[in-house]
PLY file of the C-alpha trace (Angstrom):
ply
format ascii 1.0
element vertex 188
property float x
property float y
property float z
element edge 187
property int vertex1
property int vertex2
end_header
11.22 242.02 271.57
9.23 245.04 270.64
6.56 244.56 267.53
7.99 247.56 266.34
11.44 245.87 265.90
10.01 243.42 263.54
6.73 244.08 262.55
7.67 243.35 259.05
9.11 239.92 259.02
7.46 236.72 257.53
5.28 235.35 260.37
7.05 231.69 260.82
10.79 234.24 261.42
8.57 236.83 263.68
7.44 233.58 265.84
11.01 231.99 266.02
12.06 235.62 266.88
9.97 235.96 269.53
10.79 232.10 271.12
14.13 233.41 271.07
15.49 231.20 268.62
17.68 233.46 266.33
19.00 230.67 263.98
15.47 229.82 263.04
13.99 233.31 262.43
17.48 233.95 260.45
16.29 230.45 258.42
12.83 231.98 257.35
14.72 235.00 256.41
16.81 233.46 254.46
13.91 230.70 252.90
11.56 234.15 252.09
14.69 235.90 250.24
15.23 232.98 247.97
18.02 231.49 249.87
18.59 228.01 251.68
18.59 226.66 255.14
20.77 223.28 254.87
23.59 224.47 256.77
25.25 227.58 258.41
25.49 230.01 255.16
26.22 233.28 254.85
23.31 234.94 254.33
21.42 233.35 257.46
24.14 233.71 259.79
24.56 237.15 259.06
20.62 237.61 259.28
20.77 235.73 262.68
23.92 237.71 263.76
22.33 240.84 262.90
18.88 239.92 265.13
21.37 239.21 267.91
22.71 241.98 267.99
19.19 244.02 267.96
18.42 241.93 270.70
21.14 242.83 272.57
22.96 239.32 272.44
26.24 240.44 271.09
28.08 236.41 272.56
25.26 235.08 270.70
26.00 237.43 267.58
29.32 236.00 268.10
29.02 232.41 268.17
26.70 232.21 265.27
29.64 233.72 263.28
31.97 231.72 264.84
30.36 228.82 263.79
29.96 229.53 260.39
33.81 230.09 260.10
34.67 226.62 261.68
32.01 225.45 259.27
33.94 226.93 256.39
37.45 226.17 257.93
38.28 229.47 258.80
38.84 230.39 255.10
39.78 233.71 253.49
35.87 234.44 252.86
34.52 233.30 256.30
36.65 235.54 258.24
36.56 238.46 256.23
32.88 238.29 256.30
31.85 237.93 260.12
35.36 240.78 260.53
33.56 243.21 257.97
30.32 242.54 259.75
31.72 243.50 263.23
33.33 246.07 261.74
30.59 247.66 259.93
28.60 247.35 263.95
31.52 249.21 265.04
32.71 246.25 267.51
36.30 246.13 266.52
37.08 244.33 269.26
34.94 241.34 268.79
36.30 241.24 264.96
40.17 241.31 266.95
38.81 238.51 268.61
37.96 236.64 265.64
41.18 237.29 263.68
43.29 236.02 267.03
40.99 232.55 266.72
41.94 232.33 263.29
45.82 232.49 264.29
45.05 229.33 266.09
44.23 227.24 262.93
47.64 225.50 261.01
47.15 227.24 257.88
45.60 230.73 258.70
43.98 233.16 256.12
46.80 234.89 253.93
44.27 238.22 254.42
44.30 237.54 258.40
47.51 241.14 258.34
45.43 242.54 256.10
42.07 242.42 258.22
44.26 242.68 261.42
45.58 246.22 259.66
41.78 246.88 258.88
40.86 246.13 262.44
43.34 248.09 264.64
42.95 251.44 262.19
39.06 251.42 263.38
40.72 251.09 266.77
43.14 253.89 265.98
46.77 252.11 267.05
48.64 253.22 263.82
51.61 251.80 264.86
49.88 248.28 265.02
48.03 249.05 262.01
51.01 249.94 260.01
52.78 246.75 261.33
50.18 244.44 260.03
50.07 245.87 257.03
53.97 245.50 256.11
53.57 241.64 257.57
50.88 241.53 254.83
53.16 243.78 252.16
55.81 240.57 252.44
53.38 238.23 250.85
51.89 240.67 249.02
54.43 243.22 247.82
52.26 244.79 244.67
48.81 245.01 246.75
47.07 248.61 246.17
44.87 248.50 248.97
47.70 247.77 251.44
50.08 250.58 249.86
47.31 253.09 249.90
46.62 252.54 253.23
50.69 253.08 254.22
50.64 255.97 252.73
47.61 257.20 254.95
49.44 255.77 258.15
52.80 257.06 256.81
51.41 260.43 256.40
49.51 261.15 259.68
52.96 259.43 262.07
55.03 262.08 260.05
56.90 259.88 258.29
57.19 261.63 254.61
59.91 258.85 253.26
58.25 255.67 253.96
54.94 257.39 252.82
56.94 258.31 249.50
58.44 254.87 248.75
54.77 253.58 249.03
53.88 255.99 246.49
56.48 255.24 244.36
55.57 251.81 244.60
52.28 252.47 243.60
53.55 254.49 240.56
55.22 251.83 239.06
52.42 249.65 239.23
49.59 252.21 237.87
51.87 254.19 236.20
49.43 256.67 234.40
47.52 257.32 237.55
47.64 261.21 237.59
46.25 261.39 241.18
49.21 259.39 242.50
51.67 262.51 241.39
48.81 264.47 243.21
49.50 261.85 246.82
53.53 262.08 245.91
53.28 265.97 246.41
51.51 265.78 249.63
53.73 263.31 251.47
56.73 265.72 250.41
0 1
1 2
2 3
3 4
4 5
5 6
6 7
7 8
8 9
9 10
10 11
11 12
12 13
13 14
14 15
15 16
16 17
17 18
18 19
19 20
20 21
21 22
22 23
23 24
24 25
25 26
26 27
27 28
28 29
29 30
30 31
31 32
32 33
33 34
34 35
35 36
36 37
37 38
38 39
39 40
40 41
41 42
42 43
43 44
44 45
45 46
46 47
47 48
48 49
49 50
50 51
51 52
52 53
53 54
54 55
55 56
56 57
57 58
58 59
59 60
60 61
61 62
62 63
63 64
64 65
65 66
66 67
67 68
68 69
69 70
70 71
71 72
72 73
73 74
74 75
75 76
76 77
77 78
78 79
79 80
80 81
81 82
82 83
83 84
84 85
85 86
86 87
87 88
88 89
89 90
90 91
91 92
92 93
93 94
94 95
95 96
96 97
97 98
98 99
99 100
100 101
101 102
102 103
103 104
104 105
105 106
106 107
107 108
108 109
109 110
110 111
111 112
112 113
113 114
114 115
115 116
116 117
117 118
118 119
119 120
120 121
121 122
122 123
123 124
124 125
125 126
126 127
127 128
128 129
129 130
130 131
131 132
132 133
133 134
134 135
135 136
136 137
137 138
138 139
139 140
140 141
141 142
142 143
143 144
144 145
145 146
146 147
147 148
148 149
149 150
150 151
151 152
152 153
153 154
154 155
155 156
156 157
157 158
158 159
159 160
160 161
161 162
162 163
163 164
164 165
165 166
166 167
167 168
168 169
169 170
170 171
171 172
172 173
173 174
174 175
175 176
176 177
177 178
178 179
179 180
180 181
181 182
182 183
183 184
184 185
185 186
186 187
């Protein structure tokens, strides 16, 4: 660990840092930011995640998440954070990883299509992408965020009439939403 890397952090999280001990330098953190330490929450595994992953300790990065979703039960929340955080450290594979764990448990997320959809358009398979997407669309008919995405999938595999009945879809949802007419044009 270079000083430079952390020069800033509370002493007690610099030390832990530097013994290597990622949960407790994430603790500090998470103490010095107003938070609490009595249990794996979201802010500190995150924190400790994140200094992982600086060091260069991406199965470490990964357990620490992974613990904080059994913690949690694999909920809705859980996975959708430690998938958004691998997303957002452009490891889409590790946050494919996490969403086929999740299919393990007896009573999955209802998001887990959703973030699946999420996952494989950062890893550019459309067709997967647009798959988990209508699995999600049959619990979730009226969803915005799934439609608009279609439509964006629809449109760049050339498929104008799938891309329109999203749109229409939309449309009689949000109704006075000018830009939709705007979206209808293009996919024609």
């Amino acid at each position: 660990v270079t000083p430079a890397k952390h020069y800033c952090l509370p002493p007690l999280a610099r030390w832990d840092l530097e013994e290597g001990q990622l949960d407790a330098a994430a603790r500090e953190l998470a103490l010095g930011r107003g938070g609490h330490a009595d249990g794996p929450d979201l802010e500190w595994t995150g924190l400790a995640a994140e200094l992982a992953i600086r060091e260069g300790r991406l199965a470490e990065s990964k357990s620490l998440w992974r613990r904080y979703c059994e913690a949690a039960g694999w909920s809705r929340d859980s996975l959708g954070a430690a998938v958004r955080f691998f997303l957002a450290l452009k490891q889409p594979e590790t946050a494919l990883e996490f969403l086929n764990e999740a299919r393990l448990f007896p009573n999955p997320p209802d998001c887990l299509p959703f973030l699946e959809g999420t996952v494989q358009e950062q890893l550019s398979r459309r067709d997967a992408a647009i798959a988990a997407y209508e699995l999600y669309r049959r619990r979730y008919p009226d969803d915005r965020q799934a439609l608009d995405r279609l439509v964006g999938l629809y449109s760049s595999a050339g498929d104008p009439l799938r891309a329109e009945e999203a749109i229409r879809r939309i449309m009689r949802i949000y109704p006075g939403e000018p830009l939709l007419y705007l979206s209808l044009g293009r996919a024609l």
